[in-house]
Legacy VTK file of the C-alpha trace (Angstrom):
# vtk DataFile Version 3.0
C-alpha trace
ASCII
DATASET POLYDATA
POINTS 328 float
-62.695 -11.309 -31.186
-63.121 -8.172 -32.393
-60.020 -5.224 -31.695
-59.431 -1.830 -33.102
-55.645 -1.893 -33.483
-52.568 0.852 -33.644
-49.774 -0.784 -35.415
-47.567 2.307 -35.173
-47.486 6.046 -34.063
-49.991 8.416 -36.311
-51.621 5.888 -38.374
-55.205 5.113 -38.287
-56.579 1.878 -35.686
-57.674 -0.918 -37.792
-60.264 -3.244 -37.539
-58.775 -6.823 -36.733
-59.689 -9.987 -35.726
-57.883 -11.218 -32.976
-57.662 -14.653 -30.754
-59.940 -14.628 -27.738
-57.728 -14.001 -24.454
-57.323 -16.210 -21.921
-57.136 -15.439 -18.145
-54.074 -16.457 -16.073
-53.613 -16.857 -12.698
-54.600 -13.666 -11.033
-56.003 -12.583 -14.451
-59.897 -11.623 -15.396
-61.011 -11.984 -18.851
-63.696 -9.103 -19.558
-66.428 -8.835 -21.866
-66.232 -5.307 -23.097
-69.396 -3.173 -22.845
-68.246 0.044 -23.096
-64.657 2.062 -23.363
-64.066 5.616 -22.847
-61.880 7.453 -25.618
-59.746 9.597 -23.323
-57.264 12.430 -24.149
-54.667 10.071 -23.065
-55.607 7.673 -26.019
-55.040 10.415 -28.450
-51.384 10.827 -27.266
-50.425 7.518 -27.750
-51.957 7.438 -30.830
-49.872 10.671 -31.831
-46.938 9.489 -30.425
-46.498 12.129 -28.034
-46.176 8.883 -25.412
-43.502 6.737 -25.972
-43.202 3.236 -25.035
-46.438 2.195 -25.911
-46.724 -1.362 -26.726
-46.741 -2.499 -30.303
-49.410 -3.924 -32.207
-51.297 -2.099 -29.272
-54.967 -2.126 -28.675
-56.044 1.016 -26.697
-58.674 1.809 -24.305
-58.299 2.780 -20.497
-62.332 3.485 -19.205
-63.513 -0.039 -19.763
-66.663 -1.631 -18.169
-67.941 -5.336 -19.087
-68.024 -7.965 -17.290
-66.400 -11.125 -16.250
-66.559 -14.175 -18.563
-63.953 -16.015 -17.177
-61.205 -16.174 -14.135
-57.779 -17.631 -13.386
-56.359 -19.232 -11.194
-56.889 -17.775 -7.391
-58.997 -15.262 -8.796
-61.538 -14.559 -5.111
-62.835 -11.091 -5.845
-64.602 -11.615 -8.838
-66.847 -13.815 -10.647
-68.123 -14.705 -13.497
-70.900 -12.166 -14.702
-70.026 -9.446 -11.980
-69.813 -6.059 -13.577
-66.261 -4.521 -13.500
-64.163 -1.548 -14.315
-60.854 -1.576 -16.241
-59.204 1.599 -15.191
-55.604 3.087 -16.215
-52.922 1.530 -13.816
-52.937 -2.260 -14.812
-50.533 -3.297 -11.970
-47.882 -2.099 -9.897
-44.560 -3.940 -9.129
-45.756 -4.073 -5.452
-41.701 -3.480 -4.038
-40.577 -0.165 -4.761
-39.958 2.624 -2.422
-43.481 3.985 -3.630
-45.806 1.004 -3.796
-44.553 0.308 0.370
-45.226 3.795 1.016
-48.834 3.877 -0.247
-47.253 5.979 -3.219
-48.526 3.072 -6.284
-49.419 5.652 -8.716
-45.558 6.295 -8.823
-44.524 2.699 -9.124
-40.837 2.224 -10.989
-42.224 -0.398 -13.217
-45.990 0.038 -13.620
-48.207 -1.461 -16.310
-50.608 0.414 -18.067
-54.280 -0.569 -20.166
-53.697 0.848 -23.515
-50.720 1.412 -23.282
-48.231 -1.241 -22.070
-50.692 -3.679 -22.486
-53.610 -4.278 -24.473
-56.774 -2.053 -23.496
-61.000 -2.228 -23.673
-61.776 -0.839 -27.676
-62.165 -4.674 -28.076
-64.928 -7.247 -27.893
-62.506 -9.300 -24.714
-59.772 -8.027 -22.814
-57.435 -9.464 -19.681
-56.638 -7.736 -16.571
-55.289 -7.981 -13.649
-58.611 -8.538 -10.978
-56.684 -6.726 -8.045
-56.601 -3.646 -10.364
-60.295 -3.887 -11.298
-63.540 -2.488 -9.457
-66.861 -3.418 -8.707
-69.144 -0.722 -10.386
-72.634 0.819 -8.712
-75.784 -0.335 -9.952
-77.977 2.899 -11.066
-75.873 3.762 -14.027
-75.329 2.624 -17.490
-72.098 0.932 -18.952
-71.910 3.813 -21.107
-72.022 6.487 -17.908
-69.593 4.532 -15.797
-66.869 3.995 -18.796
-65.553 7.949 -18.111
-65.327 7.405 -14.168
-62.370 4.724 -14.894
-59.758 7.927 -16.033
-61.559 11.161 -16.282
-63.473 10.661 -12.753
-60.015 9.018 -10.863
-57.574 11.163 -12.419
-60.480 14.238 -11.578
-60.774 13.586 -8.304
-57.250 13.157 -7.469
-56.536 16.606 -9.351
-59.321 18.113 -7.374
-58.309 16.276 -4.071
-54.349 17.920 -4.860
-55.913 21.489 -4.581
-56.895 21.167 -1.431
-59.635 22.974 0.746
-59.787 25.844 -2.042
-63.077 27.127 -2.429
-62.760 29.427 -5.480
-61.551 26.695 -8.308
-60.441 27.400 -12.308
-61.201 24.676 -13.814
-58.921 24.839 -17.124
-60.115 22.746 -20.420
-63.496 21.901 -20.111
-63.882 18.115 -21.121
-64.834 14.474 -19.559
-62.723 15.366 -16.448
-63.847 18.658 -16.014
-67.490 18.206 -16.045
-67.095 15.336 -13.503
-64.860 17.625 -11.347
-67.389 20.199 -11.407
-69.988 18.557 -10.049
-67.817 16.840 -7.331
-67.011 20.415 -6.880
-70.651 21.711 -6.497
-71.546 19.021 -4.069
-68.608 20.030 -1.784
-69.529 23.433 -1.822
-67.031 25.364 -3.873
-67.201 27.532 -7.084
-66.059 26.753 -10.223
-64.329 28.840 -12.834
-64.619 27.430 -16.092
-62.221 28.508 -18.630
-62.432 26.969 -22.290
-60.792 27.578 -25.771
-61.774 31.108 -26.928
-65.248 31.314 -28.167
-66.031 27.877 -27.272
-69.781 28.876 -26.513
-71.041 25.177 -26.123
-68.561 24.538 -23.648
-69.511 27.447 -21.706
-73.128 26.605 -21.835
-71.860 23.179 -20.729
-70.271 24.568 -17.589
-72.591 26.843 -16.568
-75.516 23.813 -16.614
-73.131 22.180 -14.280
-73.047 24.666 -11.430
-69.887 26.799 -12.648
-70.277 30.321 -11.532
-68.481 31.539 -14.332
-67.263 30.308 -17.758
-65.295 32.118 -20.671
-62.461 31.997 -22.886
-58.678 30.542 -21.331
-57.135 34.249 -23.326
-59.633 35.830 -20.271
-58.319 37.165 -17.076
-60.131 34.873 -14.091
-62.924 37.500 -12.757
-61.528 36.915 -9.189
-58.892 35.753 -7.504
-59.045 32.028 -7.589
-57.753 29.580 -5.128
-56.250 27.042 -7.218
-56.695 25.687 -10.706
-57.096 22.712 -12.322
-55.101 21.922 -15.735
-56.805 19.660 -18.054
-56.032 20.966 -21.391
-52.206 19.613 -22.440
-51.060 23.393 -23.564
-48.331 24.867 -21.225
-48.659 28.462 -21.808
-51.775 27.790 -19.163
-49.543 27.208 -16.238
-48.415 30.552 -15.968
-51.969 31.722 -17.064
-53.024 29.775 -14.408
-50.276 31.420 -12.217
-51.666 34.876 -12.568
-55.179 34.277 -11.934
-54.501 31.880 -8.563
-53.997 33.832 -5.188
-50.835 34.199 -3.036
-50.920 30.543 -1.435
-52.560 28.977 -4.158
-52.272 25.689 -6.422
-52.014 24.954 -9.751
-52.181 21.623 -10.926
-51.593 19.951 -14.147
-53.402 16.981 -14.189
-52.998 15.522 -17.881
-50.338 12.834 -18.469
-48.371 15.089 -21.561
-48.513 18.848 -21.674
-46.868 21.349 -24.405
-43.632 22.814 -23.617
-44.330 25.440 -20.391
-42.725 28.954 -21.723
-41.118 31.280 -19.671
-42.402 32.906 -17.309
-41.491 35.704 -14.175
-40.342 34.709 -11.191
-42.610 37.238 -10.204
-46.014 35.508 -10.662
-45.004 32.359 -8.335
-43.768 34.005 -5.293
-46.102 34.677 -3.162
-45.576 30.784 -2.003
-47.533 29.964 -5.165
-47.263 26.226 -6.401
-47.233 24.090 -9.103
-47.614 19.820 -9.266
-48.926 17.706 -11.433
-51.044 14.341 -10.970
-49.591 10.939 -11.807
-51.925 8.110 -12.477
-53.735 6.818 -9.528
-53.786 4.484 -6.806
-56.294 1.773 -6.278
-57.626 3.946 -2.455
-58.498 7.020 -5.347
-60.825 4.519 -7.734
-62.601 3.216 -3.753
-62.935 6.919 -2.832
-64.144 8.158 -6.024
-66.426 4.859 -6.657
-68.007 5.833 -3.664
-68.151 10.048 -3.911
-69.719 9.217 -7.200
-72.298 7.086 -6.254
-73.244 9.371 -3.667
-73.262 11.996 -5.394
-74.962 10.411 -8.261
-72.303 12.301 -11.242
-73.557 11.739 -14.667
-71.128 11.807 -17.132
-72.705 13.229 -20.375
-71.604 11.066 -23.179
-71.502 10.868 -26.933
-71.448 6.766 -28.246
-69.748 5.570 -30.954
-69.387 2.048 -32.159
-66.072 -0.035 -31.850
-65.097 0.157 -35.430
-65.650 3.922 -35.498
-62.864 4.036 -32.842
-61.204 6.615 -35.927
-63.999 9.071 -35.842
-64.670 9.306 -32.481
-60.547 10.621 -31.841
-60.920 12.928 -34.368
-63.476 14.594 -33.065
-61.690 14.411 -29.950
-58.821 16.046 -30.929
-61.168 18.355 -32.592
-62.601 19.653 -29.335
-66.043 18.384 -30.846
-67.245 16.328 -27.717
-68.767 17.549 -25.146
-68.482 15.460 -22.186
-66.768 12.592 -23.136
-67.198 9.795 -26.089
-67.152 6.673 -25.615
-67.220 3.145 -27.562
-69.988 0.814 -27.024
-68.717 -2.164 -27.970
-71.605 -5.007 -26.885
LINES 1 329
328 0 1 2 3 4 5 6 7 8 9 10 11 12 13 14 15 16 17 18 19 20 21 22 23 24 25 26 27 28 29 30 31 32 33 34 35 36 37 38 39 40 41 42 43 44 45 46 47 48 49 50 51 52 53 54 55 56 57 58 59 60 61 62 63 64 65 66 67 68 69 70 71 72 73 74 75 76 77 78 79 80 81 82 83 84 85 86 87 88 89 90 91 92 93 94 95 96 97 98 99 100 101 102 103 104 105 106 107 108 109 110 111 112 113 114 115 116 117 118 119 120 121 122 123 124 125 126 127 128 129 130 131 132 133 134 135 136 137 138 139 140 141 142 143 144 145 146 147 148 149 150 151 152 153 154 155 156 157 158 159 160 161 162 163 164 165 166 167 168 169 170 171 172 173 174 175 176 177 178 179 180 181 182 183 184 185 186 187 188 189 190 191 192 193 194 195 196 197 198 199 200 201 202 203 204 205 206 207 208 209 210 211 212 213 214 215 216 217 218 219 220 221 222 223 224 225 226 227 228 229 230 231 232 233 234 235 236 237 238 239 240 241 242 243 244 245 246 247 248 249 250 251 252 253 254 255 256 257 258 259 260 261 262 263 264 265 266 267 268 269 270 271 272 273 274 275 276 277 278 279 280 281 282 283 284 285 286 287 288 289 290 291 292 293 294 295 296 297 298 299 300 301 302 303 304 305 306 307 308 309 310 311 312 313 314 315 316 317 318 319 320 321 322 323 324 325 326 327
């Protein structure tokens, strides 16, 4: 098969050819259709995660579909359509997986990044960790529900009942968030890098009520915000423009250093949390919000071997929506 590979920290994937994977027991092997290039890839690819697994192949939004199953495989079957999302299995005995807490699990595994992920022609996976997918919507569509959609909707589901939202970064989760948001019947806040016009444009078309530049002031008081962009001098950005009461949470995986900042703009029983991975409930929840709903991710394709090019423009801020590998 097919794989782009990262053999170390900053260098560029390569193009290799790889043995097909085989399923073992509990295991799914998955033809890959299409595989989301998510912010998350770019930081193990600039080392700013650690512990990645090396040779690695990346790739966390994966949808294809089953070629073959191990042993006591029941849920799936060969040919059903499936989603390959972030958490790749949970240890299933920790304090957190027996409290319904598996997104916190002590020794989690992870697609992309502890082991191998979807910018490949096969992959293997764990079938209690994968998802049947709604019919109604491309590979390409669903690949950006399997991180930016779960990781969205938890971030949006940790700020609560608030009805005034700033959404902060304005990228594949955000424009799924926002029209979760719309549907529920809140206002969104859309706050991109300075002069970013296209984004704006982008938010506005997707119900926000306002968009302009992160260096703005919020035009009201906002009841929580939503981190997406890694840069910490937003959280006490964020701080300022969020009500007495309100929530701001950072839902990226890495952030930049947060500076210092006066006690001052907390108090007022402000808060701050972040979002760690997800739990197999959020992917049924979302699966089925989504559906409902009928989100449409916006998405700009890119073959597997141009893996390269599509995270530098990425990192580049040039996609709007998301990007995504189409690998069949």
């Amino acid at each position: 098969m097919r794989a782009m590979e990262l053999r170390r920290a900053h260098a560029a994937l390569r193009l290799v050819e790889r043995d097909d994977p085989q399923a073992g027991p509990g295991q799914i092997v998955v033809r890959v259709h299409a595989c989301g290039v998510c912010r998350t890839d770019l930081h193990v690819v600039d080392g700013e995660l650690t512990h990645a697994r090396s040779p690695l192949i990346p790739g966390h939004e994966v949808v294809g579909t089953v070629v073959s199953t191990g042993e006591g495989v029941i849920e799936f079957a060969d040919g059903d359509r499936v989603g390959v999302p972030w958490l790749a299995s949970t240890c299933g005995v920790c304090r957190y997986c027996r409290s319904g807490q598996e997104n916190l699990c002590d020794a989690p595994q992870f697609t992309g990044y502890t082991v191998d992920g979807g910018y490949a022609d096969l992959m293997v996976a764990d079938s209690r960790y994968c998802f049947r997918l709604p019919d109604g919507f491309s590979d390409s569509e669903l690949a950006p529900w399997m991180c930016a959609g779960l990781i969205g909707y938890r971030a949006l589901r940790k700020a609560g009942d608030a009805r005034r939202l700033g959404i902060y970064g304005f990228g594949a989760a955000a424009h799924i968030i926002a029209q979760l948001a719309r549907h529920e019947g809140r206002e969104t806040f859309a706050f991109t890098r300075a002069g970013d016009s296209t984004a704006q444009s982008f938010a506005r078309e997707l119900g926000a009520v306002w968009a302009g530049g992160s260096d703005e002031p919020a035009p009201v008081e906002l009841d929580a915000a939503i981190l997406l962009a890694p840069v910490g001098a937003l959280v006490p950005k964020a701080l300022r423009d969020v009500c007495k009461g309100g929530v701001v949470v950072c839902g990226g995986i890495h952030m930049s250093d947060i500076p210092q900042f006066p006690y001052e703009i907390l108090w007022g029983e402000r808060h701050v949390c972040s979002v760690a991975n997800l739990t197999r409930r959020d992917a049924r929840e979302f699966i089925e919000l989504a559906q409902r709903v009928r989100v449409r991710t916006s998405v700009t394709p890119f073959p597997l071997a141009h893996a390269n090019e599509a995270l530098a423009a990425l990192r580049a801020g040039a996609i709007s929506g998301a990007a995504v590998l189409t690998v069949r």
